[in-house]
Steps between C-alpha positions, in 0.01 A plus 500: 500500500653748719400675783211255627477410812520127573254241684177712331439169274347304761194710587431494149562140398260403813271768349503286160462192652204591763299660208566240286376218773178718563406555141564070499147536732358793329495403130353185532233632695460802250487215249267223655260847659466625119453190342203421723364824569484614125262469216609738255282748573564866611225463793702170642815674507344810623361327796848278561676789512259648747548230765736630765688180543570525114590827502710482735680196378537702175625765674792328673562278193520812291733721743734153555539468130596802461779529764663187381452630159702792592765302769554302166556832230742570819694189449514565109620814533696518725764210407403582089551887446857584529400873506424652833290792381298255253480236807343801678254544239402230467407411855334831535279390239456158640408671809242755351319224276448277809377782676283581250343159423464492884279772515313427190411154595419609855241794407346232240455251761367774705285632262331167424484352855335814615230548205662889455 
């Protein structure tokens, strides 16, 4: 692994571990919120999904996912693919699909918390 600089690892292993202690406080709130919020019906998870406190736990539990989702594609891809140009690939993908997904989620949650 040529031609990388060193000391780069430790914003991103603090990134890792920082998104994986806040998703420790947002999944089980996700979880417990759902669970008693929700009874099956499209109108109860309309209106949970239109509270602003939801939605905007959703949204941060959403966008935090997905960054340690891609920190963690980083990890695998970067120490498993041998092939620079492939490596490269691969986390330009990473990147766009997390992007993506971002902005998908975000509109939704828009969308629904602001009756559009």
């Amino acid at each position: 692994m040529t031609g990388r600089a060193a000391g780069h690892g430790t914003g991103h292993f603090i990134g890792e571990r920082v998104s994986a202690i806040l998703l420790l406080f947002l999944m089980p709130w996700f979880m417990v919120s759902a669970a008693l919020s929700l009874d099956g019906s499209y109108e109860s998870a309309r209106a949970w999904l239109a509270s602003p406190f939801t939605s905007i736990g959703l949204g941060l539990f959403l966008l935090i996912t997905l960054y340690h989702m891609r920190l963690g594609v980083q990890v695998i891809a970067e120490d498993y693919l041998s092939s620079s140009g492939t490596r490269r690939l691969v986390l330009g993908v990473n990147t766009l699909i997390t992007l993506l997904a971002a902005a998908v989620g975000v509109f939704a949650l828009y969308q629904i918390s602001f009756g559009a």
